[in-house]
N, C-alpha and C positions, 0 to 999 in steps of 0.2 A: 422921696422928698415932697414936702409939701408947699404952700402956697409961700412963695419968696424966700426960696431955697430952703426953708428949715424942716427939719424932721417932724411928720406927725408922731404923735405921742398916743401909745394906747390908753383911754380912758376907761375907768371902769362904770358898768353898767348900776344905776342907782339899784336895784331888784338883789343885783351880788353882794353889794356896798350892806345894803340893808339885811341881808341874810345872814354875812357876817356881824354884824351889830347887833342882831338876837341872839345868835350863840351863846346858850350858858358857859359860865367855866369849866362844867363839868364835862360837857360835848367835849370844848377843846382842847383844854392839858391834854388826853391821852397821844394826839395830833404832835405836840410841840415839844415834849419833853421824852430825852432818853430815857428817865425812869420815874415811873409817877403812882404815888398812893394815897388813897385819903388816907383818915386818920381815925381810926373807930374808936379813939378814948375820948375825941372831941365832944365838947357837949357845947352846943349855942347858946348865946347867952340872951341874943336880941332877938333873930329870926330862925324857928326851929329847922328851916330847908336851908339852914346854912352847914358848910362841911368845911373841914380844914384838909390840904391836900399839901405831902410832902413831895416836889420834883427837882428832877434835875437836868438842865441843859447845859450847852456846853459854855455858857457864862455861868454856870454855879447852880449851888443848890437853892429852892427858892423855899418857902412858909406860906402858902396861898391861902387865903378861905375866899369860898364862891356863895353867892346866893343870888340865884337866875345866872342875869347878865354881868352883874355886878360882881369884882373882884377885889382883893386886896392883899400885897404882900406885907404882912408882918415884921420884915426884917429890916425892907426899906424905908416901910411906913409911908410905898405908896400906894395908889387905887386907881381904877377905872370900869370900862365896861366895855363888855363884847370885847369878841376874839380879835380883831383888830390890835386895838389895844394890848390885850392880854400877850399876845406875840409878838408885840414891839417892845414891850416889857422884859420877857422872859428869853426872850433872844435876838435882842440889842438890834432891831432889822427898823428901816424907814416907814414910812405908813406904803408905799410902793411896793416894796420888799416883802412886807409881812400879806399885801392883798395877794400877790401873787406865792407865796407859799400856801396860803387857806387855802385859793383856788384850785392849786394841785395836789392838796391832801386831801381836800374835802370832795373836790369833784365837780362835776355840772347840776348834781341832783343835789347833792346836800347831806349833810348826816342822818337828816331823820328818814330817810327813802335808801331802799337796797341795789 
């Protein structure tokens, strides 16, 4: 308990916060979806390091295209950025919810270190 009987609350660390919000799309679909593929007939039309990637969770199949940070589902027609997002999106989870699953897929070190 904390200070006048209430529960403290785990905060997250701005360093985590911010490591999740670089995350490309492409880092972390593999992370959140039972089955995930790009799409090699795609062709960009605006940024050439854009990819289209077909997945699926267990709310549905999703239409993603990524470039970097930046995402967009096609089906829903909507968008955002970093994995945060991208996982409150594709599997319907709070911004709480979804920090705390990055945290335990991703790790303490991060995707881009072994």
């Amino acid at each position: 308990m904390g200070v006048w009987g209430r529960t403290m609350r785990r905060s997250f660390g701005s360093t985590e916060l911010e490591r999740f919000r670089k995350m490309s799309g492409e880092q972390v679909l593999p992370l959140l979806a039972t089955y995930v593929k790009v799409d090699p007939a795609y062709v960009p039309t605006k940024d050439l390091g854009s990819r289209r990637w077909h997945l699926r969770t267990d709310l549905g199949e999703f239409e993603i295209l990524t470039t970097g940070v930046k995402w967009y589902d096609t089906r829903s027609l909507q968008g955002g950025g970093g994995a945060i997002d991208l996982a409150m999106h594709v599997l319907g989870l709070s911004f709480v919810d979804a920090v705390k699953l990055l945290t335990a897929r991703v790790g303490v070190r991060g995707p881009d270190h072994p």
